[in-house]
N, C-alpha and C positions, 0 to 999 in steps of 0.2 A: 504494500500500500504506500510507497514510497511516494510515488507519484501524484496520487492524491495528496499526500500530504504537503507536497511542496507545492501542489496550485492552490488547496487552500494557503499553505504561508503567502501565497501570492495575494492571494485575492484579501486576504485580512491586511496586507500590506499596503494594499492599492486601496481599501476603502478607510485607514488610517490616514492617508495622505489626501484624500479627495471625499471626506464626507459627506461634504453638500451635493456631491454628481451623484452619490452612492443611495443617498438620503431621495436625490430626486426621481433616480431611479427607480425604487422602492414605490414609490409613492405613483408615477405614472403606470406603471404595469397592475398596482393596485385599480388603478381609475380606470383602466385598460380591459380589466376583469371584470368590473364592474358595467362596464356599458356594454359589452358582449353578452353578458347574463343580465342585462335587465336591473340589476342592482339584486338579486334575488339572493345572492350569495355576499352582502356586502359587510354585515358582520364578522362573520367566517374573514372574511378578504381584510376587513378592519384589525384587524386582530393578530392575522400573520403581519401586514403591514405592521402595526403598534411591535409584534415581536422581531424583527427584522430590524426598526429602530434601534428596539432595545441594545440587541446584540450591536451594533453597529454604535451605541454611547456607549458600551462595555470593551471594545474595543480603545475607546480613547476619540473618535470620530465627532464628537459633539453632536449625535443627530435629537440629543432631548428638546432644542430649538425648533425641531422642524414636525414636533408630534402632533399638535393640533392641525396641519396640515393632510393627514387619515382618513378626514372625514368631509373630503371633497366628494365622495363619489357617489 
């Protein structure tokens, strides 16, 4: 599992240094689930967003700034 393990070091590396891309990311693919489904699933989708955040200000990313932003969609 070597492999995986250094694209995650990658990918936690690249969302430490770019949180706000990471952050908006997050948040468009959220909104992006939601208008495909209707909004039907937008709790559910609220929620991996909100934990996706999380992980991403545990990181050191700062995305606790961008969490009321969720609940666009």
């Amino acid at each position: 599992m070597a492999g995986f393990d250094d694209l995650r070091g990658k990918a936690e590396e690249f969302a430490q240094q770019n949180p706000d891309q990471v952050s908006d990311g997050i948040n468009k693919v959220g909104d992006f689930i939601d208008d495909k489904t209707g909004g039907k699933f937008a709790e559910q989708v609220d929620g991996a967003q909100q934990g996706a955040n999380d992980y991403l200000g545990g990181l050191g990313g700062g995305a606790e700034e961008n969490e009321g932003e969720n609940n666009q969609g």
